[in-house]
N, C-alpha and C positions, 0 to 999 in steps of 0.2 A: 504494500500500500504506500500511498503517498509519506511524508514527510511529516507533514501537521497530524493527521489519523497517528501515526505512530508517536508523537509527540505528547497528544491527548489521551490515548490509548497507555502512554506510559506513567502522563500525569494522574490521571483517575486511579489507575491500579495501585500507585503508590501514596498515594493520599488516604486511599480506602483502605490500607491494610499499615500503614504507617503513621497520619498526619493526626488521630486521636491521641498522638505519643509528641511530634517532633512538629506540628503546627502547618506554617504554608512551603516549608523548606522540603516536607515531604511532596508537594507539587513540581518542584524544582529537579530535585532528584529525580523524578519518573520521566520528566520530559527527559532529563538530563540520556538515563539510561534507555529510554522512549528510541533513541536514536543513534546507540553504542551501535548495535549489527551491522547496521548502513554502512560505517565506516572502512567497509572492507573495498567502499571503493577505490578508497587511497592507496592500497595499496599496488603496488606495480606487479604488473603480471607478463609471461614472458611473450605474450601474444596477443591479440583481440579476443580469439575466439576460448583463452585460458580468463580472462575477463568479463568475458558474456557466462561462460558456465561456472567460474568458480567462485561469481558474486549469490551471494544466499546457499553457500557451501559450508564451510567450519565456522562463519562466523554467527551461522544461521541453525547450526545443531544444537540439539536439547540438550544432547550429552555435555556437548564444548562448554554451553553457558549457562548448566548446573555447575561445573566446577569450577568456572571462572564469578559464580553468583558469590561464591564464599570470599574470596581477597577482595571481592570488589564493595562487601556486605562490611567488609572490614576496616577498608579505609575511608567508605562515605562517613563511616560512623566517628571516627579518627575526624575525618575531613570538617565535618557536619557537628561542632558540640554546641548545647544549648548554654545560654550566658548565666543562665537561672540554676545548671548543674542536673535539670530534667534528663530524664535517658529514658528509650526504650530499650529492652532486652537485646541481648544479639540475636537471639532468635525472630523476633518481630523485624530486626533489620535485614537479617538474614531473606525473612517471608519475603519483604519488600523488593528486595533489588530481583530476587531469584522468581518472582512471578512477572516484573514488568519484563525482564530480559527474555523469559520464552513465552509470552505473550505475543513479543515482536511476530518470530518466524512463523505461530500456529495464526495469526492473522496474514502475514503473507504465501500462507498455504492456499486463501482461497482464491486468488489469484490465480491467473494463467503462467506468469512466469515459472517458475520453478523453484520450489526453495527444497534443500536438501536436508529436513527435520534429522534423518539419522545418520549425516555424513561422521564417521568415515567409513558403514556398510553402503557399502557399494551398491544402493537401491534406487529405482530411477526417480529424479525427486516430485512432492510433491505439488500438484498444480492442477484444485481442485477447479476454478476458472468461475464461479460462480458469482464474482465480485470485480466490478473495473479497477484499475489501482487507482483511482479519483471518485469517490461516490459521497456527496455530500448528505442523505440519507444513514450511509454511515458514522460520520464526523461530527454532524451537526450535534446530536444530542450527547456526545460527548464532550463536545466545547461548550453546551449549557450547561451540564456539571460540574466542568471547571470556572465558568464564571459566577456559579450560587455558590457553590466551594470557597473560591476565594474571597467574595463580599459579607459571606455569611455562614460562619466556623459551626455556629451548632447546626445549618443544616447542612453539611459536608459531605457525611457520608449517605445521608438521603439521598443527595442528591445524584452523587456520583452514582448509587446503586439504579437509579431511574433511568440515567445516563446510557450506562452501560448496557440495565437491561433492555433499553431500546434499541440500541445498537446491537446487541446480541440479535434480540427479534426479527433487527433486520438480516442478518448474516444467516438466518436460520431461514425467512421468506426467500433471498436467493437463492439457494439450494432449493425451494420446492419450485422457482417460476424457473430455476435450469430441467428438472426434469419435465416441467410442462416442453421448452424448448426441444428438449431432446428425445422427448416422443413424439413431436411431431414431424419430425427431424426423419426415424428410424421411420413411421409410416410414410413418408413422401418417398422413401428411399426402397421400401417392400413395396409399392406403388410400380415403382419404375424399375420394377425386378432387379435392382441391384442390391447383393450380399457385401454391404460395406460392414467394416469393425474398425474399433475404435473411432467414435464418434463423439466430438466433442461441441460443447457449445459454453462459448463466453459473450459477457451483454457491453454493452455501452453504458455510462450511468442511469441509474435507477432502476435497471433492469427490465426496461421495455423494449427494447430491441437486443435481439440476439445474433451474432455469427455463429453458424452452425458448419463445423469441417468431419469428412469422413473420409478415412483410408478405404481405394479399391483399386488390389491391386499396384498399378506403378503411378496412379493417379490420386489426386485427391479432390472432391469437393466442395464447391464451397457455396453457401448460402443464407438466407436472413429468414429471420421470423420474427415477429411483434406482436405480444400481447393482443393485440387488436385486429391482429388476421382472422381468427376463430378458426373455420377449419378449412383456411384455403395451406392447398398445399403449398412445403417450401419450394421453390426453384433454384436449382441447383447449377453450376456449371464445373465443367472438368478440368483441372489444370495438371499437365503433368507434371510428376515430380522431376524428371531429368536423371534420377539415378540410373535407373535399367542401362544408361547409354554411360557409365561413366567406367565401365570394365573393371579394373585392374584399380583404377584411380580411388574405388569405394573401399578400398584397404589402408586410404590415409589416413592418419589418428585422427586429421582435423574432422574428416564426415562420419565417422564412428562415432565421437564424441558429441558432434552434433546432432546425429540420430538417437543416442541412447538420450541425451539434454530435453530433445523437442517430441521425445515419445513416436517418429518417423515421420515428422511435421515439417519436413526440411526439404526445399528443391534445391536445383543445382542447375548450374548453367552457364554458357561461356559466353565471356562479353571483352572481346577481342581475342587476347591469348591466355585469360584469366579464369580461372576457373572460379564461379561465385556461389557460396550456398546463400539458403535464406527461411528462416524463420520464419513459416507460415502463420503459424499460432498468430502472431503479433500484427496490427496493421489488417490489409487484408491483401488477397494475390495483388492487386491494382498499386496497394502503398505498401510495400514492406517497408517497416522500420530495422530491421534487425538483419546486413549482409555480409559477407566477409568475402573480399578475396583470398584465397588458402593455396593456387597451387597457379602454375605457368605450363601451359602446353610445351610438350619438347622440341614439339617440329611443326613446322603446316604439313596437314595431311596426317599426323601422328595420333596413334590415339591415347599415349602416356603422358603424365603430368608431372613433372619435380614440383615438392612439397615450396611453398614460400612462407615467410613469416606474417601471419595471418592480419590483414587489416580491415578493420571497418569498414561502411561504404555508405554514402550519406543515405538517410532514409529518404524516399520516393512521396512528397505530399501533390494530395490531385482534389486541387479546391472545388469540383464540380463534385465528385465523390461524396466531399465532405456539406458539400450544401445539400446535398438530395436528401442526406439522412436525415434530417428533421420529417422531413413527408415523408421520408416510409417508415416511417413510426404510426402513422393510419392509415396509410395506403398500398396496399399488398402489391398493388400494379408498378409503384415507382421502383424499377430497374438500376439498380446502383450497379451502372454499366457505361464506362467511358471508353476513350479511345485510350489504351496501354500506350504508358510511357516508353520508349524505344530501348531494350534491351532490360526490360528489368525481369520477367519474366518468361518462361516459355508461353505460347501463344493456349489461350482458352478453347478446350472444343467444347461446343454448348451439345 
């Protein structure tokens, strides 16, 4: 999730479980820790695509930040003393840091990115997708419990408890309007006789519009649904993924790594002598956000690739795209269908 959600999310949890003992300093601390995990941006990585997967990696496991919850339980409390000589227990400090810290990643779980809850078991990570990483539905009535919180000490923890359980309610409503998504999804797809698997659907804020992606095959699907279709079916189109064509070259760590990251969510494609994958999940075929060039053709005519040091590639925005979607949020018929950017994709068969 966003920055502020994790912020508030850190504040609430440590207010609620700490600030009956340590006042408004326990608000400060949650943001504080609210926003520890993220920092694994900073850190240098030997690649792009070492950077795209091994953000929400160790810094974002249960296990890492139970055990990093104790020295850090130890030195806020060090860091952190009341002037009046008030203390709570180590254990209450201990509660505090060690619940805002793995709050973080079990709320970036429901997200589409990926966060790796049990790194370092090797298990593909979690990205339940049920949640945009911006949804003010979520945030909001967590920032009113921090602002009755901080203007009003005896209702504090009321409030935050309101707070929260709104937010919760909402993170629990996601989850049932993605299964609404995603059976309508599997029936448009038994419809058009196609046995697709792994089918996944993530929304846009507030969860009224859904992208809906299905593996079939060397292809994947891609298509919208909105609350407000009722039972018109999804329309779907095929974009192929490009691996089937990549031979030999699908033994490189970089598209390994990216297929086991994106769950086989990844295409691939050459844009001169460049070999690019791309993040499906993310954006949509039309605008990826998420490409890397990984590898350099060996020859014209060649079909081998020598490995390169994998770079970014700016994300693709397509302002017609992005105007449509307000109307097909009630209009089943608007086609969020433009003319493809030159090279960013393989071509769409409808």
């Amino acid at each position: 999730m966003d920055s502020l959600s994790q912020i508030a999310l850190g504040a609430a949890v440590a207010d609620l479980t700490l600030g009956a003992r340590i006042g408004r300093r326990a608000l400060f601390l949650g943001a504080a820790l609210g926003t520890l995990p993220d920092l694994d941006v900073l850190v240098p990585y030997a690649d792009a695509i070492d950077s795209f997967t091994l953000h929400r990696s160790y810094s974002h496991s249960l296990f890492v930040l139970s055990l990093v919850s104790l020295p850090v339980a130890v030195l806020a409390r060090r860091l952190m003393p009341l002037p009046d000589g008030r203390d709570a227990s180590f254990g209450r400090w201990w509660l505090a840091c060690w619940a805002v810290l793995v709050t973080h990643p079990l709320l970036d779980g429901f997200t589409l990115y990926g966060t790796q809850l049990f790194w370092p078991i090797p298990v593909p990570p979690v990205a339940i997708g049920s949640i945009f990483i911006i949804d003010p539905l979520y945030t909001l009535p967590l920032l009113y419990g921090l602002v009755v919180a901080w203007r009003y000490r005896s209702r504090a923890q009321r409030a935050h408890l309101f707070g929260l359980g709104l937010s919760s309610l909402w993170l629990i409503a996601t989850l049932v309007l993605q299964q609404v998504a995603l059976e309508r999804a599997r029936r448009s797809l038994a419809l058009e006789g196609v046995d697709a698997h792994r089918v996944i659907a993530a929304p846009l804020p507030f969860g009224v519009l859904w992208r809906v992606l299905a593996l079939d095959g060397d292809d994947v699907l891609e298509g919208w649904t909105s609350l407000f279709d009722g039972s018109r079916p999804v329309r779907f189109e095929r974009v192929p993924l490009g691996l089937a064509e990549l031979g030999s070259a699908r033994e490189l760590p970089a598209v390994q790594r990216m297929e086991w990251f994106t769950g086989g969510y990844v295409a691939a494609r050459e844009q001169g002598e460049n070999l690019v994958l791309t993040d499906l999940r993310i954006g949509t075929s039309r605008q990826p956000i998420f490409s890397f060039s990984i590898a350099t053709r060996l020859a014209s005519g060649d079909t081998g690739y020598v490995s390169q040091i994998a770079e970014s590639r700016d994300p693709v925005i397509d302002p017609a795209v992005l105007g449509q979607l307000p109307r097909r949020l009630l209009d089943a018929d608007v086609h969020l269908d433009t003319a493809r950017p030159a090279g960013t994709l393989p071509g769409v068969v409808n």
